[in-house]
Backbone as ProteinMPNN parsed JSONL, in Angstrom:
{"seq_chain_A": "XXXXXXXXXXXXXXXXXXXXXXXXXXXXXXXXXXXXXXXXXXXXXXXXXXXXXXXXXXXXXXXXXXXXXXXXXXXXXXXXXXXXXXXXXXXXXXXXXXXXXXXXXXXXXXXXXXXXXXXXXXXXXXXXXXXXXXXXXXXXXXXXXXXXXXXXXXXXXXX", "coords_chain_A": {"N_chain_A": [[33.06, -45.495, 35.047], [31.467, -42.258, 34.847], [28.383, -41.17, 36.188], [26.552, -38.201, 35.359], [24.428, -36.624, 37.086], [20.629, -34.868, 37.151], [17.802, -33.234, 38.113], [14.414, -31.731, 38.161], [14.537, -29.046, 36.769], [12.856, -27.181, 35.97], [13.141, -25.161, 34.004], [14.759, -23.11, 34.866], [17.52, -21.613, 33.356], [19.787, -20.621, 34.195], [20.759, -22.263, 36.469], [21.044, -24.902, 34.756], [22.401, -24.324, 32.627], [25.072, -23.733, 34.337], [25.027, -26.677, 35.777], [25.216, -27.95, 33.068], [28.2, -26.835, 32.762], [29.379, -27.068, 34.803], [29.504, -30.508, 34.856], [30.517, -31.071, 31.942], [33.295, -30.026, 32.732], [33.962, -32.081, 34.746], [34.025, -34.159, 32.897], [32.147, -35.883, 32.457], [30.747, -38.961, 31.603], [28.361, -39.807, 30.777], [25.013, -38.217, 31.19], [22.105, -37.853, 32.673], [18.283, -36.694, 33.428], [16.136, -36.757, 35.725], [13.674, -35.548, 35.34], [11.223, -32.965, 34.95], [11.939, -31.009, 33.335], [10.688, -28.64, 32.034], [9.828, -26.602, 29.957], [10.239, -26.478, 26.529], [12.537, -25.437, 25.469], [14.087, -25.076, 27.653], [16.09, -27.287, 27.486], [17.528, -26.258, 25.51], [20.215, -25.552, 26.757], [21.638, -27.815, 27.066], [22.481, -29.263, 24.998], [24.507, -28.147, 25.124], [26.391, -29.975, 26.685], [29.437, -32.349, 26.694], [28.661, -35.073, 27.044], [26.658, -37.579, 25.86], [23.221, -37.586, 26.773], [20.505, -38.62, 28.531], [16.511, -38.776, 29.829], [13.468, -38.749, 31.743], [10.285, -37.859, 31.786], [8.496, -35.784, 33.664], [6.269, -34.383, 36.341], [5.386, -31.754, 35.57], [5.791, -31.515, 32.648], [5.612, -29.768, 29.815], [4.222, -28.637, 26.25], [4.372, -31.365, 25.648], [4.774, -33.038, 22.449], [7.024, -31.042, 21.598], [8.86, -30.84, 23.293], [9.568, -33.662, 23.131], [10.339, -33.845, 20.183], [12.554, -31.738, 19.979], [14.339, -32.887, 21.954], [14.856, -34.807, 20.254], [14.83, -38.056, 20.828], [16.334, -38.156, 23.533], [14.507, -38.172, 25.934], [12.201, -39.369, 27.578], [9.08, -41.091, 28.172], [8.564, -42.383, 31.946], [9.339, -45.688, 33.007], [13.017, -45.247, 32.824], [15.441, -48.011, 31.761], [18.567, -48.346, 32.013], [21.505, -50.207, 31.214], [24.645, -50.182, 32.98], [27.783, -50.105, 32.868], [27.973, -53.382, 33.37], [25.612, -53.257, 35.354], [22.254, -53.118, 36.76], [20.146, -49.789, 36.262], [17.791, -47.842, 37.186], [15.956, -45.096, 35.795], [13.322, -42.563, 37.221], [10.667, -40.313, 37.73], [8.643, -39.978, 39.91], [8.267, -40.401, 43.569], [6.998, -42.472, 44.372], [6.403, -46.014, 45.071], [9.51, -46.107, 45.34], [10.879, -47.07, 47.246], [10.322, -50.234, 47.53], [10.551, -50.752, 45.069], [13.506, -50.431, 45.422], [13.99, -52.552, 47.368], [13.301, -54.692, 46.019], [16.035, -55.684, 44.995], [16.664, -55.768, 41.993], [17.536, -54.044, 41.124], [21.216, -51.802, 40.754], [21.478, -49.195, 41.234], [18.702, -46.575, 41.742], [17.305, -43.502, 39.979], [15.222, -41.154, 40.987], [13.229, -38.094, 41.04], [11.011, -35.107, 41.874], [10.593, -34.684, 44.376], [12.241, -32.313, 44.839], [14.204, -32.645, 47.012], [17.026, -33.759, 48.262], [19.031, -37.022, 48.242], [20.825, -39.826, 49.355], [21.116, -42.924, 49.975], [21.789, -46.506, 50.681], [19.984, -49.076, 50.327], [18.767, -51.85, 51.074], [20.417, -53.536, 48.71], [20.46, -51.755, 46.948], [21.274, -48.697, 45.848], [20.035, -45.348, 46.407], [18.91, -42.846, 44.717], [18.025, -39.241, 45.311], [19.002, -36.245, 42.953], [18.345, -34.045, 44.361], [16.517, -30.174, 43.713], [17.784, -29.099, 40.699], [16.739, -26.404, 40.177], [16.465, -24.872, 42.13], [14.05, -23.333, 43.477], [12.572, -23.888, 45.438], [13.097, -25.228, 48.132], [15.986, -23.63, 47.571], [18.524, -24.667, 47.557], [20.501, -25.404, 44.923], [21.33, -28.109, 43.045], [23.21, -31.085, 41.908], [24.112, -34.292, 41.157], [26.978, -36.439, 41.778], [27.523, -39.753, 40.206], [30.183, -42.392, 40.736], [30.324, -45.467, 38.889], [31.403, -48.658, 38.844], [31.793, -48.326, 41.326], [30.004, -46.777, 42.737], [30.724, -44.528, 44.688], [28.853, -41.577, 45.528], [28.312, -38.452, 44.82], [26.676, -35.649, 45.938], [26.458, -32.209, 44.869], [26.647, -28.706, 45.223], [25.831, -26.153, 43.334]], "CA_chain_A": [[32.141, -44.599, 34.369], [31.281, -41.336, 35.587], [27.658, -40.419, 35.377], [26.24, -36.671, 36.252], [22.563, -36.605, 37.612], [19.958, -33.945, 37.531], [16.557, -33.379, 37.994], [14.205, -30.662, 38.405], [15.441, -27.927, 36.544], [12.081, -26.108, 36.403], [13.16, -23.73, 33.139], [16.013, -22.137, 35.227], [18.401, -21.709, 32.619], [20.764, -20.174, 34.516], [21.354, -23.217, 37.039], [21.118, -25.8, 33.57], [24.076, -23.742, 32.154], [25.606, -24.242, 35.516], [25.28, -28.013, 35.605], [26.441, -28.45, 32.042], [29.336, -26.414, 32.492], [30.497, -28.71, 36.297], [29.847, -32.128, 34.271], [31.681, -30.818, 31.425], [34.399, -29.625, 33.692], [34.23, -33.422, 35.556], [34.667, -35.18, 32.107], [31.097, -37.607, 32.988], [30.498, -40.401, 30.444], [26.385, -39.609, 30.798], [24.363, -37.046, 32.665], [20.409, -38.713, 33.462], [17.684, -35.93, 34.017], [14.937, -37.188, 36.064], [11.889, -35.155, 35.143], [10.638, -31.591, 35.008], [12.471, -29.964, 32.288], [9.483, -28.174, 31.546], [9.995, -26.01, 28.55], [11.132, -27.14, 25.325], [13.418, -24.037, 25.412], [14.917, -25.528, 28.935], [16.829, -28.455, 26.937], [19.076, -26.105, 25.064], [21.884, -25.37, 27.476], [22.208, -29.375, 27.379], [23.207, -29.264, 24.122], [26.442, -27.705, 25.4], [27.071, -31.206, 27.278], [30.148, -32.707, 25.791], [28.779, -36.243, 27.244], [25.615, -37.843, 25.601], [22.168, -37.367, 27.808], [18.899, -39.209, 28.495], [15.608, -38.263, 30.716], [12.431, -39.12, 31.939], [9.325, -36.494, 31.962], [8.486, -35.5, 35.12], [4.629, -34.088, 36.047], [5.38, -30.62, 34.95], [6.178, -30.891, 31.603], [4.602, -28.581, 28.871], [4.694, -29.078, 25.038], [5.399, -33.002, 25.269], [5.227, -33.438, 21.652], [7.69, -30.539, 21.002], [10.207, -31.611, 24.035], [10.194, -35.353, 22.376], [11.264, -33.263, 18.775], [13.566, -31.23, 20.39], [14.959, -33.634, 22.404], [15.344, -35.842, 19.706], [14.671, -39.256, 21.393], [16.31, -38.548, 24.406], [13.797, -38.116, 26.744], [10.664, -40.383, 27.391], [7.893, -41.049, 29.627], [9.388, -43.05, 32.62], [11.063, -45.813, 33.62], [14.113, -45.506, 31.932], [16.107, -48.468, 32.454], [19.697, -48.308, 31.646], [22.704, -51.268, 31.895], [25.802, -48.907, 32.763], [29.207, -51.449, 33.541], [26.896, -54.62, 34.042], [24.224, -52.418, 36.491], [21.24, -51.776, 36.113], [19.877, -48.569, 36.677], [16.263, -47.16, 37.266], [15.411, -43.502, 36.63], [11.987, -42.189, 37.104], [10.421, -38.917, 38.422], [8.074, -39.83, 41.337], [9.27, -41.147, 44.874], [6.368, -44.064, 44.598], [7.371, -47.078, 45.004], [10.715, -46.28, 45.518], [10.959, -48.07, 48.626], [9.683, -51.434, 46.873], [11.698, -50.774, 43.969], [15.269, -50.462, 46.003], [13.912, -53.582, 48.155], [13.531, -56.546, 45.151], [17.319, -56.229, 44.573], [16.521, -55.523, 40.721], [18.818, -52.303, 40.336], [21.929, -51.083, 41.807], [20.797, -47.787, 41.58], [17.842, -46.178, 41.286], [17.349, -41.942, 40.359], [14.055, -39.916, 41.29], [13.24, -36.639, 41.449], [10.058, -35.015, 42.076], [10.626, -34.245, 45.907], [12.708, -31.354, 45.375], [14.903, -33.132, 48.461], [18.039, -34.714, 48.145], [18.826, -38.164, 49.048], [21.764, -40.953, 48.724], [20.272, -43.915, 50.519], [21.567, -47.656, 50.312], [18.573, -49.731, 50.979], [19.25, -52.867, 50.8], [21.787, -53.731, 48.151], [20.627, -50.989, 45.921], [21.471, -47.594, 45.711], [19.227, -44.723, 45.892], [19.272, -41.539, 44.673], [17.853, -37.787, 44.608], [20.139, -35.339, 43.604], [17.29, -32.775, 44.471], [16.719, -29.532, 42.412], [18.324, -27.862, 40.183], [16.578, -25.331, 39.661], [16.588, -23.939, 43.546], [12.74, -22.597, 43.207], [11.881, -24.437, 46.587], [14.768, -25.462, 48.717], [17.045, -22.536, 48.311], [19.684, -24.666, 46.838], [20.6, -25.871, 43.171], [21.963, -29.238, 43.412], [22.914, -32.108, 41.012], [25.062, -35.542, 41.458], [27.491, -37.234, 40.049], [27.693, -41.108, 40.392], [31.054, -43.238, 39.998], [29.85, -47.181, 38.372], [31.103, -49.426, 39.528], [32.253, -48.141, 43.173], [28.772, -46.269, 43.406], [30.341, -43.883, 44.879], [27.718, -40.65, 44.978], [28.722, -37.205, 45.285], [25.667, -34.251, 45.837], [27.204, -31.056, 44.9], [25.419, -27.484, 44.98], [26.27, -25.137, 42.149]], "C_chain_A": [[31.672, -43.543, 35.36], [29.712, -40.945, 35.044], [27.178, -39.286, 36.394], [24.678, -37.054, 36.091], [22.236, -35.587, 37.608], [18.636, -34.045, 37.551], [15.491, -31.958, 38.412], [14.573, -29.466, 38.005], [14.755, -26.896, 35.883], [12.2, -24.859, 34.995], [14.79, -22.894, 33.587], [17.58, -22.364, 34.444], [19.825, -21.214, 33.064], [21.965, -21.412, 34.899], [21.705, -24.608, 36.054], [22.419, -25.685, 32.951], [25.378, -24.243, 33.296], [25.914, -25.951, 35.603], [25.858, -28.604, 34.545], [28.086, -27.798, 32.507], [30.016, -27.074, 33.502], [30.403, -30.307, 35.214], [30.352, -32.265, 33.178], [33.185, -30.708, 32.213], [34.632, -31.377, 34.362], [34.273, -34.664, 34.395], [33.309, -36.329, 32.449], [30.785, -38.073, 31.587], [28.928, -40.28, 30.05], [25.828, -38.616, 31.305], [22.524, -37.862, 32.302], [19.891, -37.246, 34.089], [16.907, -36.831, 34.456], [14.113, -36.393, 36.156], [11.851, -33.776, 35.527], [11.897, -30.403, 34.565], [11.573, -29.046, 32.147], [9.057, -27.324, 30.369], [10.629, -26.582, 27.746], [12.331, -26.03, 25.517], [14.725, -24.244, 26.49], [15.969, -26.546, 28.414], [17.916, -27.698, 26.089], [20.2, -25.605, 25.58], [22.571, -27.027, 27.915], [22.783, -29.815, 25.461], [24.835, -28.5, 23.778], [27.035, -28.997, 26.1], [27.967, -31.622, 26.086], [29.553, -34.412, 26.142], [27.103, -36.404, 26.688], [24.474, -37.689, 26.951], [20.7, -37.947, 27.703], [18.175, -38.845, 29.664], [14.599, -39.44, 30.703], [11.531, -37.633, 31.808], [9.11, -36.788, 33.206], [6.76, -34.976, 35.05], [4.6, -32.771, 35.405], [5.724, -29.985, 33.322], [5.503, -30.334, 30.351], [5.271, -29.31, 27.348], [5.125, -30.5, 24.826], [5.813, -33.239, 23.681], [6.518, -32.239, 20.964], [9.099, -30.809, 21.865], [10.362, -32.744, 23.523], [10.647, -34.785, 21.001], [12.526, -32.962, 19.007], [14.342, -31.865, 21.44], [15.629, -35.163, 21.596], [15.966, -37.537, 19.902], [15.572, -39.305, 22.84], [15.637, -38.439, 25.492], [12.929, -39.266, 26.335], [10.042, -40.524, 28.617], [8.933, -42.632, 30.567], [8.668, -44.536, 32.828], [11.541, -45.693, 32.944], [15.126, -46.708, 32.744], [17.658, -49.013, 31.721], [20.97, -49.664, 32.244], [23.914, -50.265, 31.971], [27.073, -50.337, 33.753], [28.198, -52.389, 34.256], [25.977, -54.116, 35.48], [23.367, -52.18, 36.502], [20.495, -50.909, 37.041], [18.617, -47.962, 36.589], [16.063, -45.654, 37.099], [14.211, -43.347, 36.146], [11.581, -41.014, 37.755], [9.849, -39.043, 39.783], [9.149, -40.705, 41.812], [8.632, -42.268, 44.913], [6.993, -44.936, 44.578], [9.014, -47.307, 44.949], [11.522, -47.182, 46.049], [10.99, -49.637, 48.176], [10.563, -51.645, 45.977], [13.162, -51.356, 44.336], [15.14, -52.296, 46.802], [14.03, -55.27, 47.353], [14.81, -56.128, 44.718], [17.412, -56.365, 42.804], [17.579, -54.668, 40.392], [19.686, -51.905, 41.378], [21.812, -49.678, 41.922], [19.596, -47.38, 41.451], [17.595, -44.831, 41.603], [15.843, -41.826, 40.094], [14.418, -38.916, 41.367], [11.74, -36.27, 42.328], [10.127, -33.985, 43.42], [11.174, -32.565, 46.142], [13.786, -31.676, 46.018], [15.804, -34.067, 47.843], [18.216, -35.962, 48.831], [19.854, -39.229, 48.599], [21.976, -41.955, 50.031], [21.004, -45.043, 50.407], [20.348, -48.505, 50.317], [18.293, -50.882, 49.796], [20.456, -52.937, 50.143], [21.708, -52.732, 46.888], [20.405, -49.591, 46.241], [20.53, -46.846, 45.499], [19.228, -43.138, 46.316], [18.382, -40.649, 44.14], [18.173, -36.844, 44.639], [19.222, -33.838, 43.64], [17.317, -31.561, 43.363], [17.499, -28.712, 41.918], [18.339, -26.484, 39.809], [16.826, -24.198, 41.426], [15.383, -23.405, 43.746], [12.667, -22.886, 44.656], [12.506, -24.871, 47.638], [16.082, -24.287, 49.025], [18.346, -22.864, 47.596], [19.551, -25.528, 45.833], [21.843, -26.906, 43.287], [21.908, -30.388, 42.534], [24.174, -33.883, 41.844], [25.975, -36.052, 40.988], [28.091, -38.793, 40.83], [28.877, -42.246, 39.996], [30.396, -44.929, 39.921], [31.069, -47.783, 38.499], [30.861, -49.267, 40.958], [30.739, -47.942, 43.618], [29.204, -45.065, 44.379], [29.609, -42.261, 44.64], [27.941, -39.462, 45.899], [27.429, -35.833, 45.259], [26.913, -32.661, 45.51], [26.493, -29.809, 44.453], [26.133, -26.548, 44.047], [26.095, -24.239, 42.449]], "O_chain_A": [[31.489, -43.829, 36.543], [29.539, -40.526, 33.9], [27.268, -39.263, 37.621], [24.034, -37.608, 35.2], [23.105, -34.796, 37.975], [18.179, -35.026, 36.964], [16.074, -31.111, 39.089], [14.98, -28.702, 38.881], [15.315, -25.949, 35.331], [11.489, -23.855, 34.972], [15.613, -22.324, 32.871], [18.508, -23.069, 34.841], [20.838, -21.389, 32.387], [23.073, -21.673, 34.431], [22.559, -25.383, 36.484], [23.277, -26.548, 32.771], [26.353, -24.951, 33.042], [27.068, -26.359, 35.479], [26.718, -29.481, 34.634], [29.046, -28.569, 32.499], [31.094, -27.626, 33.281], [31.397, -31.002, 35.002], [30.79, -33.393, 32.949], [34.052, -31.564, 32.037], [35.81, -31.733, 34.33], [34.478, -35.838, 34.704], [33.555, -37.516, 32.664], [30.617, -37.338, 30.614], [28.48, -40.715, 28.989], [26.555, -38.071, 32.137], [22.355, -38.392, 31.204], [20.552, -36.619, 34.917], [16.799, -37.837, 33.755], [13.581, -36.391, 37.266], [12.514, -33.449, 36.511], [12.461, -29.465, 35.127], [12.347, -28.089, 32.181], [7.924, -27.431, 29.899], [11.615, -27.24, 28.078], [13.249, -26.711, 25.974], [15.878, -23.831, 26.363], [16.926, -26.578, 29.188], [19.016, -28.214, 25.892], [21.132, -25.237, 24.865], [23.495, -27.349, 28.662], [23.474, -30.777, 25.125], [25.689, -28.374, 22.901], [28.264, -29.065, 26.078], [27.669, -31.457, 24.903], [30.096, -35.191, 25.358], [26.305, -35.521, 27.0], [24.939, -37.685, 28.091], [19.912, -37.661, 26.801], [18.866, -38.554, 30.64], [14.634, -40.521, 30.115], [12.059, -36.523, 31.748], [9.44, -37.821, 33.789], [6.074, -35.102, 34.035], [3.683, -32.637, 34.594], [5.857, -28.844, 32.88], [4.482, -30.988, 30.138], [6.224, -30.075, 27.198], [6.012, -30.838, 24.041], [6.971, -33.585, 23.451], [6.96, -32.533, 19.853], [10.196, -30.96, 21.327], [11.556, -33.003, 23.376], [11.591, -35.464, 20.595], [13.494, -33.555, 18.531], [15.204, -31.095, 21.862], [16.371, -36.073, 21.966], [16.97, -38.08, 19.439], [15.604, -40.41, 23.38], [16.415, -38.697, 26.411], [12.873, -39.9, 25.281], [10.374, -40.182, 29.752], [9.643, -43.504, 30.066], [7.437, -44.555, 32.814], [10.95, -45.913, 31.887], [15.536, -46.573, 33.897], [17.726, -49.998, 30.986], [21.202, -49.935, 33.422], [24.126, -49.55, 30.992], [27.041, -51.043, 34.762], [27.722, -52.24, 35.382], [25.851, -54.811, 36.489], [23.12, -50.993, 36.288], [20.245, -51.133, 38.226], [18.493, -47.436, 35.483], [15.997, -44.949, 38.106], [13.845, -43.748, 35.041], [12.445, -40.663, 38.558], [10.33, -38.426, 40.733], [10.109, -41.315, 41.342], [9.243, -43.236, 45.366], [8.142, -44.911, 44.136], [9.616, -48.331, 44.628], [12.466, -47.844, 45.618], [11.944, -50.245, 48.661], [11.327, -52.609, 46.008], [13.782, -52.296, 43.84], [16.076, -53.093, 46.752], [14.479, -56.359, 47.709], [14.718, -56.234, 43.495], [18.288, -57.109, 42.366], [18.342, -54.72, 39.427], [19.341, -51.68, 42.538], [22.171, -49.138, 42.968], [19.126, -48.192, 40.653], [17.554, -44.466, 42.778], [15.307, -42.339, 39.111], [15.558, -38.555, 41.659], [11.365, -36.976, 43.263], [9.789, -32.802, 43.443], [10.845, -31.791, 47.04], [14.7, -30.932, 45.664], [15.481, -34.973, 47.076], [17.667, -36.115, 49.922], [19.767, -39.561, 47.417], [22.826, -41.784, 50.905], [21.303, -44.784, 49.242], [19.516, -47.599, 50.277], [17.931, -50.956, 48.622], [21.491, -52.542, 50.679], [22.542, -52.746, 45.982], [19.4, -49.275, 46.878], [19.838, -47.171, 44.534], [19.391, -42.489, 47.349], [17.889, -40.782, 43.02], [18.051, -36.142, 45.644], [19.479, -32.805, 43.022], [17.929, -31.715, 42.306], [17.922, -27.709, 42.493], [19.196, -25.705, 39.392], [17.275, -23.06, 41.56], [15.627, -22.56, 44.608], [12.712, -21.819, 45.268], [11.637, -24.513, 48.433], [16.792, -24.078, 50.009], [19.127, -22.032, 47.133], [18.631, -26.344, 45.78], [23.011, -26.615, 43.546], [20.792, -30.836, 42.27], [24.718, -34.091, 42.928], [26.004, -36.23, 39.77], [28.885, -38.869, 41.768], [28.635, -42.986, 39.043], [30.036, -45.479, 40.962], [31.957, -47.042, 38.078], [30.02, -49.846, 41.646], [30.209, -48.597, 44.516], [28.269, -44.497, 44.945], [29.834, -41.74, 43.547], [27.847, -39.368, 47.123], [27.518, -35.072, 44.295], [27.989, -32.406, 46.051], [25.808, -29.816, 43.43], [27.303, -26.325, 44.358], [26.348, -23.283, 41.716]]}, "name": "protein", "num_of_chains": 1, "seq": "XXXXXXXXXXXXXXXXXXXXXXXXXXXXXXXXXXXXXXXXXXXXXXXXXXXXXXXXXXXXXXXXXXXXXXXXXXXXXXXXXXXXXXXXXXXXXXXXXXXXXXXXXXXXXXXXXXXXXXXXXXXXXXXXXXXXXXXXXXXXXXXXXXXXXXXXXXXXXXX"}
């Protein structure tokens, strides 16, 4: 299973278009936002994904009850916790407890955002990942992930 990661994507519709159109192009089985879509308006260049998509909210997000319409159940307030090829998988927006999280051996992966800052971590026996932002506001660069299940392995790639 191939899944594509993003997070952070701030409104910038440009870099959103951008990320659908690489995880289209890479054929992924899922794509996982972690948090700060922030406009309802920001979610429709993900309706060009050819692969189904689920989120978390993040702290920035505006209109909640019109992003949960227009997202039409896939988003939700976090954790999201997903089984992907017998795995399970954590995504949430802050970095809290991250550390704690990756350490009880609960999840082979686990995606944040929040930071801005990229990150593909083992720690311990579980995987951890932030494929920093997409949108580029703060950082400079526009950056998503894409995760092979079982192998784990985890590719950053800047758009």
């Amino acid at each position: 299973m191939l899944l594509g990661v993003l997070s952070d994507t701030h409104d910038h519709l440009d870099n959103i278009e951008k990320a659908v159109e690489f995880f289209n192009g890479k054929g992924v089985d899922l794509v996982v936002h972690a948090g700060d879509v922030v406009s309802p308006f920001a979610l429709d260049p993900l309706k060009k994904l050819e692969a189904p998509w689920q989120g978390v909210f993040g702290n920035n997000e505006g209109e909640i009850p019109f992003l949960l319409e227009k997202a039409q159940g896939r988003i939700q307030p976090a954790p999201l916790e997903l089984e992907l090829e017998g795995h399970r998988v954590l995504v949430k927006h802050f970095h809290h407890y991250v550390e704690e999280l990756a350490a009880s051996g609960k999840y082979s992966l686990i995606i944040y955002g929040h930071t801005h800052r990229s990150r593909v971590e083992k720690v311990g026996s579980t995987w951890v990942l932030n494929p920093g932002e997409t949108c580029g506001w703060l950082t400079g660069r526009a950056t998503v992930a894409l995760v092979e299940i079982p192998s784990f392995r985890i590719e950053l790639i800047e758009l």
